[in-house]
Gaussian input, Z-matrix of N, CA and C with variables (Angstrom, degrees):
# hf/3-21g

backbone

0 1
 N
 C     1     B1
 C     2     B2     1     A1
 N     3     B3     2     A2     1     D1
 C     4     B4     3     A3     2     D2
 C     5     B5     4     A4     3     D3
 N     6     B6     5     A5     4     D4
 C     7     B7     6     A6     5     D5
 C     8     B8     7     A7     6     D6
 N     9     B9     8     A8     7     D7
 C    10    B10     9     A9     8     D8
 C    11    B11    10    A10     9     D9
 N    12    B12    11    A11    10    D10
 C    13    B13    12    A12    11    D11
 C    14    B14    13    A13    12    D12
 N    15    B15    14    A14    13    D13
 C    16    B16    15    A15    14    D14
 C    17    B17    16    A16    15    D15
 N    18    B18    17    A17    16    D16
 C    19    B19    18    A18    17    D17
 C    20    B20    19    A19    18    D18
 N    21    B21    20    A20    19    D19
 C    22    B22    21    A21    20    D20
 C    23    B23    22    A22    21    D21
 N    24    B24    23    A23    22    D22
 C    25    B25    24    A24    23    D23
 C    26    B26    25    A25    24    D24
 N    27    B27    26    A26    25    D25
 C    28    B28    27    A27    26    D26
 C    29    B29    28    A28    27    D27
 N    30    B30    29    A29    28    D28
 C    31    B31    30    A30    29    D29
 C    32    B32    31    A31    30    D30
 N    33    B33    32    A32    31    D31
 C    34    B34    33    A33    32    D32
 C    35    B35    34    A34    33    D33
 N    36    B36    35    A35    34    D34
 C    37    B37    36    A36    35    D35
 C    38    B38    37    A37    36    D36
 N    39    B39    38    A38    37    D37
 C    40    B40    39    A39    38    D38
 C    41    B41    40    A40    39    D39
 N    42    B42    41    A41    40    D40
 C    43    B43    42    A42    41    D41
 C    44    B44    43    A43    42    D42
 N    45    B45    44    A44    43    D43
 C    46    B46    45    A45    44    D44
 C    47    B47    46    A46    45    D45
 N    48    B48    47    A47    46    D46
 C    49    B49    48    A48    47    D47
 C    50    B50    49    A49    48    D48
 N    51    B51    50    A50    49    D49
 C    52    B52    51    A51    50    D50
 C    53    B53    52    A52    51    D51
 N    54    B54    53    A53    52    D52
 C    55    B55    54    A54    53    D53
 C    56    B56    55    A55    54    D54
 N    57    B57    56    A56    55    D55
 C    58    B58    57    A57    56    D56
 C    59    B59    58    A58    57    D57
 N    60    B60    59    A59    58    D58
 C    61    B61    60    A60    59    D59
 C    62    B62    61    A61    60    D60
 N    63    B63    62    A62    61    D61
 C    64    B64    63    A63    62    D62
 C    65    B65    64    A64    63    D63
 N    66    B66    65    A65    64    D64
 C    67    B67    66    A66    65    D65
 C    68    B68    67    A67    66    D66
 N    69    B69    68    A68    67    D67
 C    70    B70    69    A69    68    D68
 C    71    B71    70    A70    69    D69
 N    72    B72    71    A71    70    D70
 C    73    B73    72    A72    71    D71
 C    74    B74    73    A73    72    D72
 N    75    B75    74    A74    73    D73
 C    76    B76    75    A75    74    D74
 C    77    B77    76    A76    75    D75
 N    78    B78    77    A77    76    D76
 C    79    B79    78    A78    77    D77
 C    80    B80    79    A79    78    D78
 N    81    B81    80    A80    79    D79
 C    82    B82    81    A81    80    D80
 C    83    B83    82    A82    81    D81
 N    84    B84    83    A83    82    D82
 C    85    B85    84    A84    83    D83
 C    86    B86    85    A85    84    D84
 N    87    B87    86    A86    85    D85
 C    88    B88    87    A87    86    D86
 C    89    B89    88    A88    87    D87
 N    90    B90    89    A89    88    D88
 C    91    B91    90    A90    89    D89
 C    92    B92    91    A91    90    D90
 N    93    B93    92    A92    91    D91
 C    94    B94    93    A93    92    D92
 C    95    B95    94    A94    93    D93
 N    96    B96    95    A95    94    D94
 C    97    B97    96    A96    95    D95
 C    98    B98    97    A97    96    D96
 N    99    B99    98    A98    97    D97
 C   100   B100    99    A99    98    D98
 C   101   B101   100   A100    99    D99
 N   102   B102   101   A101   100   D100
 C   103   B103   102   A102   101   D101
 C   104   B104   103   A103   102   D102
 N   105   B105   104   A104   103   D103
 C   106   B106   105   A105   104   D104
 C   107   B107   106   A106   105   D105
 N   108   B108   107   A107   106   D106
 C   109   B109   108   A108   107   D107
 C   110   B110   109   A109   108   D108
 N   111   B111   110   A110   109   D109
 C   112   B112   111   A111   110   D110
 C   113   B113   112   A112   111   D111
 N   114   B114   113   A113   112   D112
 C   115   B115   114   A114   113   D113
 C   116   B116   115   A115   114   D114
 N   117   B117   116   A116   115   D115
 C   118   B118   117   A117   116   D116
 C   119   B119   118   A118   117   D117
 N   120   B120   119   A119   118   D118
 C   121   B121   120   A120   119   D119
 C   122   B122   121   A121   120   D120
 N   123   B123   122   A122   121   D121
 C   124   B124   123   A123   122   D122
 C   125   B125   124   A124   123   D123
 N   126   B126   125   A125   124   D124
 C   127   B127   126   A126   125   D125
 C   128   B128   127   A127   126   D126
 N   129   B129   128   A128   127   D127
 C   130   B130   129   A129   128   D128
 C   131   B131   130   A130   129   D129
 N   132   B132   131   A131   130   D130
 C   133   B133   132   A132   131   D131
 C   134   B134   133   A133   132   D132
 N   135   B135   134   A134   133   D133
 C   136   B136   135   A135   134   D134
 C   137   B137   136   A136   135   D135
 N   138   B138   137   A137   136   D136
 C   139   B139   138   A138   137   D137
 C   140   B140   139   A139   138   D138
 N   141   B141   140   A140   139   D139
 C   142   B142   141   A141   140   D140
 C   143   B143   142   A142   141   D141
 N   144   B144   143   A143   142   D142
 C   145   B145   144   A144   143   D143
 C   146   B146   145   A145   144   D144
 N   147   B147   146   A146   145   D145
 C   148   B148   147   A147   146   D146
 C   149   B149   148   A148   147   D147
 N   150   B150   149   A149   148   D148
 C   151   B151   150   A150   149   D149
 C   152   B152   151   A151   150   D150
 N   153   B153   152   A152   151   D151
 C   154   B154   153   A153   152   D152
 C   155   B155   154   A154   153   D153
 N   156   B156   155   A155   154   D154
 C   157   B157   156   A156   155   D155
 C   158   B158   157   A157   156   D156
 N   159   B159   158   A158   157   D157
 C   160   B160   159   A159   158   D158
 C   161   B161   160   A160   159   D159
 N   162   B162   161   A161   160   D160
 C   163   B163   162   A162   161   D161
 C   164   B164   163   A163   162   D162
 N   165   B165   164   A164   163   D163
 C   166   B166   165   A165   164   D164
 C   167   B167   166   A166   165   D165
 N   168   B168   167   A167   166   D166
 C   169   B169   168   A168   167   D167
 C   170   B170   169   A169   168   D168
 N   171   B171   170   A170   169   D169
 C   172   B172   171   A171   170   D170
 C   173   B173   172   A172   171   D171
 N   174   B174   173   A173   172   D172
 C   175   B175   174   A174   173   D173
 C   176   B176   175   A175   174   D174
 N   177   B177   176   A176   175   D175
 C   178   B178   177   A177   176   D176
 C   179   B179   178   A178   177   D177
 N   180   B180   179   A179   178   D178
 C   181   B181   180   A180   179   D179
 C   182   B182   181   A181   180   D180
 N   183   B183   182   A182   181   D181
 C   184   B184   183   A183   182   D182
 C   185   B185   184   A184   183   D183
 N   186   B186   185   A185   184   D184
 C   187   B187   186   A186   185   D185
 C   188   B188   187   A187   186   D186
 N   189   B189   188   A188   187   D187
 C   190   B190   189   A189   188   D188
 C   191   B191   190   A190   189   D189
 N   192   B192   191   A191   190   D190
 C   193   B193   192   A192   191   D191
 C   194   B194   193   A193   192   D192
 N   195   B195   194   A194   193   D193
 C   196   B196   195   A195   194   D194
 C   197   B197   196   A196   195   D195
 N   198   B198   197   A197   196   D196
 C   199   B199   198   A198   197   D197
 C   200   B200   199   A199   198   D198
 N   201   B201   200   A200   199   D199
 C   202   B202   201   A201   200   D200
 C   203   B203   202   A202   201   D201
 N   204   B204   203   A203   202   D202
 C   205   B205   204   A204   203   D203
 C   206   B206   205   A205   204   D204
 N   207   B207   206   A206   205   D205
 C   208   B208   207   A207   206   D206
 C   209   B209   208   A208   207   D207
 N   210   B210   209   A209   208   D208
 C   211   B211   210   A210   209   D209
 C   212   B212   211   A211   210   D210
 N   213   B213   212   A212   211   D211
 C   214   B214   213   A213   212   D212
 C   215   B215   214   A214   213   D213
 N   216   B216   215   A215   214   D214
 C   217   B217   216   A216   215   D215
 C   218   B218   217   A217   216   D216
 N   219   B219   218   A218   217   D217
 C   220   B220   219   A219   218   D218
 C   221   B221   220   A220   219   D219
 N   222   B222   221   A221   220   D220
 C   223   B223   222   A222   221   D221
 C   224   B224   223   A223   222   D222

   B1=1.4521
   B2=1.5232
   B3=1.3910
   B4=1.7149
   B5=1.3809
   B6=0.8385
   B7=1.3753
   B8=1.8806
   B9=1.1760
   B10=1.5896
   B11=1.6866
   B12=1.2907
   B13=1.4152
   B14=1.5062
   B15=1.5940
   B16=1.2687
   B17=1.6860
   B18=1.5878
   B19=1.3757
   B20=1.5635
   B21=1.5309
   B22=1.2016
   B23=1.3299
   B24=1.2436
   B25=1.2576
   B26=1.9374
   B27=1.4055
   B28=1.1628
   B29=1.6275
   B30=1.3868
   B31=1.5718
   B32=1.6211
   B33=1.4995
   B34=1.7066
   B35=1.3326
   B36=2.1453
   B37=1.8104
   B38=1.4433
   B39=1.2369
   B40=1.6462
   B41=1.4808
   B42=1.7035
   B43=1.8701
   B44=1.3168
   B45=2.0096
   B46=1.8957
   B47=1.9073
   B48=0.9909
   B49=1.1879
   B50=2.1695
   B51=1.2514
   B52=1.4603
   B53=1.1655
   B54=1.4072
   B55=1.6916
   B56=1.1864
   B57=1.4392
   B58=1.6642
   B59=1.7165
   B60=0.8427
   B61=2.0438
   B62=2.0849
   B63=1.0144
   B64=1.8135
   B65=1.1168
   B66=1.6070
   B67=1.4070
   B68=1.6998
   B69=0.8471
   B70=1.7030
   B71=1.1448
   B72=0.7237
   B73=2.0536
   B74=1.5173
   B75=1.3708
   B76=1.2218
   B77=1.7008
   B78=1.4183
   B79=1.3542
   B80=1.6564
   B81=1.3747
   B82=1.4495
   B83=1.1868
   B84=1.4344
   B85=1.1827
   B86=1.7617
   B87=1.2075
   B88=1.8571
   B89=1.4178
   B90=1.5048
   B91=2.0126
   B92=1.6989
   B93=1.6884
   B94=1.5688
   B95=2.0600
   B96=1.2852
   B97=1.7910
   B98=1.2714
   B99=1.3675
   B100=2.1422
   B101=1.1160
   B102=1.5989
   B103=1.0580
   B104=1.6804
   B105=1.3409
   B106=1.3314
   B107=1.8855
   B108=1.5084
   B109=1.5870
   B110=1.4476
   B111=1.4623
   B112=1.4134
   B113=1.7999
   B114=1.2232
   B115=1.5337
   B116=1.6905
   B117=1.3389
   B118=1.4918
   B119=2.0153
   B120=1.1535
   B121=1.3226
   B122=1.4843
   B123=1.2983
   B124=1.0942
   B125=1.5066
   B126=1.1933
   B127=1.5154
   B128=1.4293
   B129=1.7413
   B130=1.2037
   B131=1.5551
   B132=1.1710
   B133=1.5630
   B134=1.2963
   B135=1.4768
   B136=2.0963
   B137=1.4307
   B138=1.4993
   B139=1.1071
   B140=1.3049
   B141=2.2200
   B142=1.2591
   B143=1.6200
   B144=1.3592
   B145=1.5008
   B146=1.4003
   B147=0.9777
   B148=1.9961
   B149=1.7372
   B150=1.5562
   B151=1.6673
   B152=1.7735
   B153=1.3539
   B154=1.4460
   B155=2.1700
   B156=1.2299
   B157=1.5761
   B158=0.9716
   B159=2.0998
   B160=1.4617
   B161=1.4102
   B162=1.0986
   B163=1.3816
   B164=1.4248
   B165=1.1589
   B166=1.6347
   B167=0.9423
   B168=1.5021
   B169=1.3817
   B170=1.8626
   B171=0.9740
   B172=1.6302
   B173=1.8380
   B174=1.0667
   B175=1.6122
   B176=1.4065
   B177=0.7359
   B178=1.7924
   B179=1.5025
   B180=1.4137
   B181=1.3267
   B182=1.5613
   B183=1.6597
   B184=1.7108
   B185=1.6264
   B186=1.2832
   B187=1.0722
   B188=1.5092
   B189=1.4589
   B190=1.1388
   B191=1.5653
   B192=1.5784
   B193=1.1698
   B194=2.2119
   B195=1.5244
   B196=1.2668
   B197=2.2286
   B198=1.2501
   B199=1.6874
   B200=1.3276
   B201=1.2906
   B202=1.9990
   B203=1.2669
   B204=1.1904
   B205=1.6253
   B206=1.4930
   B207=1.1932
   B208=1.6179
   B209=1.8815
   B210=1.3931
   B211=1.4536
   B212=1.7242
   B213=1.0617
   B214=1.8890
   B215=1.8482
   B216=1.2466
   B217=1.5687
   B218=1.5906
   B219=1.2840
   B220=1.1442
   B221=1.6281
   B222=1.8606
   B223=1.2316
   B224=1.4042
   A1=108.19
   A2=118.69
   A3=129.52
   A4=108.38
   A5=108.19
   A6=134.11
   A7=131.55
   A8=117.78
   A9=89.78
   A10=122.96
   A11=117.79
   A12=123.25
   A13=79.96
   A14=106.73
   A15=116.83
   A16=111.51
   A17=136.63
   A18=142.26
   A19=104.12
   A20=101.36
   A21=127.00
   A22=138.35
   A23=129.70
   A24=129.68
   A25=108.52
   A26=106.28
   A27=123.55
   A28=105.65
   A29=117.59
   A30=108.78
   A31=96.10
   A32=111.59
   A33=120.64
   A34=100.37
   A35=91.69
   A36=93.43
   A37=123.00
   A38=107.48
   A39=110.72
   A40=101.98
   A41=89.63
   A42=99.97
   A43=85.82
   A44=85.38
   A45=97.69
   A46=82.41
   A47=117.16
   A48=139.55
   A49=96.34
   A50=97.64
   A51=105.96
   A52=126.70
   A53=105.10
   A54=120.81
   A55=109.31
   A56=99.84
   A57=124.92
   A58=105.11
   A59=106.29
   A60=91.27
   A61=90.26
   A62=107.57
   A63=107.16
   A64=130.21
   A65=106.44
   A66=95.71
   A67=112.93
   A68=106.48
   A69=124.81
   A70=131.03
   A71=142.72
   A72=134.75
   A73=95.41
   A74=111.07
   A75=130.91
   A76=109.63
   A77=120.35
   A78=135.46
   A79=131.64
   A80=105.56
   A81=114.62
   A82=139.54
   A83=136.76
   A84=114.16
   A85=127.10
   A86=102.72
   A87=109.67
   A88=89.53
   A89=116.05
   A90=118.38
   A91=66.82
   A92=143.06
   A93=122.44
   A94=92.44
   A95=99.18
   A96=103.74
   A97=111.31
   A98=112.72
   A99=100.44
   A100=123.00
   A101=123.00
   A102=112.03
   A103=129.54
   A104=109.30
   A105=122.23
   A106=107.35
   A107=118.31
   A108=126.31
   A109=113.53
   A110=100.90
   A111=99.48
   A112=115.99
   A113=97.81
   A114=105.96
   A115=126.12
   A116=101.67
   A117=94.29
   A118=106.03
   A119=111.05
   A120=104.41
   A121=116.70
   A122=122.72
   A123=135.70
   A124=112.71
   A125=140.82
   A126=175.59
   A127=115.77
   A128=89.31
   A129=115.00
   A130=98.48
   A131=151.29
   A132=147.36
   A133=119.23
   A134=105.72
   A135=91.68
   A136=88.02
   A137=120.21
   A138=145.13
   A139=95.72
   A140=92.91
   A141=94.02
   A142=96.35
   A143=120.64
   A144=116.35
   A145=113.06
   A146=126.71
   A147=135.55
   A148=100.55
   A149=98.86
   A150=104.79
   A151=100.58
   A152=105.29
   A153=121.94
   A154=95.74
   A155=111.80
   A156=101.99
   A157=105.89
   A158=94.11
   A159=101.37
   A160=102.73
   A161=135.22
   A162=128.10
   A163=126.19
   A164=121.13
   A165=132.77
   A166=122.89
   A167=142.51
   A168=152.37
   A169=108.98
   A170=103.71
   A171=93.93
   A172=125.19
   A173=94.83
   A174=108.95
   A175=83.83
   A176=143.85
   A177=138.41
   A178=115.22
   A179=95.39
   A180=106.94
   A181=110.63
   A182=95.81
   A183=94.24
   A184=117.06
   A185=104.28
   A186=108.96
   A187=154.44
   A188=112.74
   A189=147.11
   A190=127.55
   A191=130.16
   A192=111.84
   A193=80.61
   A194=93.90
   A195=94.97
   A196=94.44
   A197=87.29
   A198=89.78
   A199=118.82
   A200=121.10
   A201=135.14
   A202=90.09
   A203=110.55
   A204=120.30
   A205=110.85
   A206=107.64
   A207=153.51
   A208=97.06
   A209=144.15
   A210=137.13
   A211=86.89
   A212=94.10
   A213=127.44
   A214=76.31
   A215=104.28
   A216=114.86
   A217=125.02
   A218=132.31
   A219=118.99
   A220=137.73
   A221=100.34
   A222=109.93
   A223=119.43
   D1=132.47
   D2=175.39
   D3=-123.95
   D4=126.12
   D5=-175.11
   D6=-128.94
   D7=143.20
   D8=163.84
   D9=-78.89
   D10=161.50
   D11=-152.95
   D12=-122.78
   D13=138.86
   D14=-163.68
   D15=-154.75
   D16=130.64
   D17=176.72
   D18=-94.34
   D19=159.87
   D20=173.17
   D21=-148.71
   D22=100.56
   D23=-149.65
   D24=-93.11
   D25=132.25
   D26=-145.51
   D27=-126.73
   D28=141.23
   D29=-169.31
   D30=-142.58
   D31=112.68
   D32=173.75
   D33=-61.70
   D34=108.63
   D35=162.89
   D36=-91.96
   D37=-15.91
   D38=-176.99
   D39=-175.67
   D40=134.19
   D41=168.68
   D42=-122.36
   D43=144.74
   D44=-174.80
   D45=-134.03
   D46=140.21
   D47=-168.04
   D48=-96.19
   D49=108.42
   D50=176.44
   D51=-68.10
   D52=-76.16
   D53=140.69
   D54=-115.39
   D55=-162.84
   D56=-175.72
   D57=-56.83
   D58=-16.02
   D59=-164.39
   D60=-125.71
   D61=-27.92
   D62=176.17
   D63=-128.00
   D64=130.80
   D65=171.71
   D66=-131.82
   D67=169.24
   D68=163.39
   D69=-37.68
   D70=90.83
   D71=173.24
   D72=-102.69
   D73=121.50
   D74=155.04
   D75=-96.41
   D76=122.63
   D77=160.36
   D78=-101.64
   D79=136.23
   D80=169.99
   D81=-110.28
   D82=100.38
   D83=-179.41
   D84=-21.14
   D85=145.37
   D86=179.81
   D87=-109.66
   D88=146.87
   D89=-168.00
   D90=-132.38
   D91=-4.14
   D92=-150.59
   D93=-73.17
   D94=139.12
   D95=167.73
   D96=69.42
   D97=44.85
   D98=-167.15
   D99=68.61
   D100=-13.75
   D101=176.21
   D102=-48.57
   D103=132.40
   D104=167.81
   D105=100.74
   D106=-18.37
   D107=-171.93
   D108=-43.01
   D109=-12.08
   D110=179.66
   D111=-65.03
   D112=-35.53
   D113=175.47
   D114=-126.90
   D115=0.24
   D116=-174.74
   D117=-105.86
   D118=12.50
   D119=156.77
   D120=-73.25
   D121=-7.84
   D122=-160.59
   D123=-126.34
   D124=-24.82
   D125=137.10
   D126=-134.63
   D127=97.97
   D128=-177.65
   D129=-86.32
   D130=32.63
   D131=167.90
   D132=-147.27
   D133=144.65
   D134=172.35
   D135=-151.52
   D136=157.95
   D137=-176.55
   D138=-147.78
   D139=121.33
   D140=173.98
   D141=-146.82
   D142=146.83
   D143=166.64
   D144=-156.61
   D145=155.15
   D146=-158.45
   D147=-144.47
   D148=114.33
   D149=161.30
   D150=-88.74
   D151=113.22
   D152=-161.89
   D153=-104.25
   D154=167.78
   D155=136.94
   D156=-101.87
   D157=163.26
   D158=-152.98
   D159=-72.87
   D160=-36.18
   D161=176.50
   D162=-49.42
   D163=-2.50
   D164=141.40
   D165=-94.82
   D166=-21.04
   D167=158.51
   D168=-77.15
   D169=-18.60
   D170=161.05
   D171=-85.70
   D172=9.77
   D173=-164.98
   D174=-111.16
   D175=-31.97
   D176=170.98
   D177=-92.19
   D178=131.57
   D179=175.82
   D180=-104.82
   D181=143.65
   D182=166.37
   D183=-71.64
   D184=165.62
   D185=-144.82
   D186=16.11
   D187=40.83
   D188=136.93
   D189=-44.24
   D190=127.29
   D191=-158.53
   D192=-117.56
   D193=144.43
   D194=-171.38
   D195=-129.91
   D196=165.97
   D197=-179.09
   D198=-121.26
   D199=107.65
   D200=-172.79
   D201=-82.46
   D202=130.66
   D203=163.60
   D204=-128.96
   D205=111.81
   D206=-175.50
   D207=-64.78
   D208=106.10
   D209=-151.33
   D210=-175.61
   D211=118.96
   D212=-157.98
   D213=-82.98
   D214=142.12
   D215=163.32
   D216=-136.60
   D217=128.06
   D218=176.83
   D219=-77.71
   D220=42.65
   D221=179.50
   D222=-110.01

């Protein structure tokens, strides 16, 4: 599969702690500096959120801007 290969810049709006071992990361697109024009003239919205353990969800900070990179695979 070929595809175009594409980034996305991402901003932690809220971690909610589920239980003891997972929690929630809710993400927002960041629009700050152009960010993201590569694709949101075109899809202007994204909804994204991950029940993580927390020991990967403590490594992220809210409001922290992080970068998803979108990479076509032939699996």
């Amino acid at each position: 599969m070929s595809g175009p290969r594409f980034t996305a810049k991402v901003k932690v709006q809220a971690k909610n702690n589920r239980t003891d071992v997972q929690t929630t990361v809710a993400f927002q697109p960041d629009y700050d500096a152009g960010r993201n024009a590569e694709w949101s003239e075109w899809t202007p919205a994204m909804s994204l959120s991950m029940t993580i353990k927390n020991e990967l969800a403590d490594r992220l900070e809210a409001g922290q801007t992080y970068t998803l990179t979108f990479d076509p695979t032939d699996d």
